[in-house]
C-alpha positions as CSV (number, residue, x, y, z in Angstrom):
1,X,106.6,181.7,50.7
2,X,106.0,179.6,47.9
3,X,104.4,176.6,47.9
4,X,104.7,175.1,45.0
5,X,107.3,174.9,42.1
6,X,107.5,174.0,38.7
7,X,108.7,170.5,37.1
8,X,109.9,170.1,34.1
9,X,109.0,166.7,32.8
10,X,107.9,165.2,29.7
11,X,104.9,163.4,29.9
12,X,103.9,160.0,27.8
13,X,100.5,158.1,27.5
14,X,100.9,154.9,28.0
15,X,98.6,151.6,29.9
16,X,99.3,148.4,31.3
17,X,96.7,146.9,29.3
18,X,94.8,147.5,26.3
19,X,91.8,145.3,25.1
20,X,90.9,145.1,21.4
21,X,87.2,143.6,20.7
22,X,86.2,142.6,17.7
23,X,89.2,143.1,15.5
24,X,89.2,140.3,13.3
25,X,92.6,139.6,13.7
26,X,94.6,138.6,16.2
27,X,98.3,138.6,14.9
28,X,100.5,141.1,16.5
29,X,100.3,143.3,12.8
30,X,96.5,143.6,13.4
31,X,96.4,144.9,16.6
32,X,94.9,148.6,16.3
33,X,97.2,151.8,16.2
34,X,95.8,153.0,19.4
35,X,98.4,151.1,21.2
36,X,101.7,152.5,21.9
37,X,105.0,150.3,21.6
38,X,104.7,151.0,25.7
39,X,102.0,149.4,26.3
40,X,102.8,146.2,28.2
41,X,100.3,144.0,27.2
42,X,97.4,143.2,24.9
43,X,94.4,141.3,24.5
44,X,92.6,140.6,21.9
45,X,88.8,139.3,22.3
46,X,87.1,137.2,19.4
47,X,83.2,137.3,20.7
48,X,82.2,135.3,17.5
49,X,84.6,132.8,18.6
50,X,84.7,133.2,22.0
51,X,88.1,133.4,21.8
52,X,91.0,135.8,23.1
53,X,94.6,136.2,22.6
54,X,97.5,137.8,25.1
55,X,99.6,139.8,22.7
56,X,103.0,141.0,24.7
57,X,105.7,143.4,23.9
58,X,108.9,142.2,23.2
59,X,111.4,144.6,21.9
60,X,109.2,146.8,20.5
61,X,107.2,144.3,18.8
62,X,103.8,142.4,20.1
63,X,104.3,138.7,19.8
64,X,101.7,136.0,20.6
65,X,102.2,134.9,24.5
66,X,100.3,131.7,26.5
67,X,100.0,134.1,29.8
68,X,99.8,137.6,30.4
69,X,102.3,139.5,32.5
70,X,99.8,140.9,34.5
71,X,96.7,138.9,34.6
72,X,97.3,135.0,35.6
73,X,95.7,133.6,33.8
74,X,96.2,131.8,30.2
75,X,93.9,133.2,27.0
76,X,92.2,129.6,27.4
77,X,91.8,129.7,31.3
78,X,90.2,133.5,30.8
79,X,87.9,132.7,27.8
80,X,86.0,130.1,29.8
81,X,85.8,132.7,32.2
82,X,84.0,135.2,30.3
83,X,79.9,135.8,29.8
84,X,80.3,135.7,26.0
85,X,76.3,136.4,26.0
């Protein structure tokens, strides 16, 4: 009796989330390779300005959003939030 059988599937990486810090820029071009076009959502921390940007993924392309998808809260709302020490 076998227990077990085999599955064929392809496999992708891919995350929810990605965080960026520093990058030293925030548009959507600047946001590291690392990130696959799958990857939901981005954010993008500024320590020296204690800043931090939602990037979201919108037809294949990361555009500038108020709120993240996932985490309510605005990139305003969460910078205050942060220990920036």
């Amino acid at each position: 009796m076998r227990w077990h059988r085999r599955i064929d599937a392809e496999f992708r990486i891919s995350a929810e989330i990605v965080i960026d810090a520093p990058s030293g820029n925030t548009s959507p071009s600047g946001f590291p390779l690392c990130v696959s076009r799958t990857t939901r959502t981005a954010l993008s921390l500024e320590p020296q300005e204690k800043t931090v940007a939602w990037l979201g993924l919108d037809a294949g392309e990361y555009k500038h959003r108020k709120r993240s998808r996932l985490v309510e809260l605005s990139a305003s709302e969460l910078a205050e939030r942060l220990d920036w020490a």
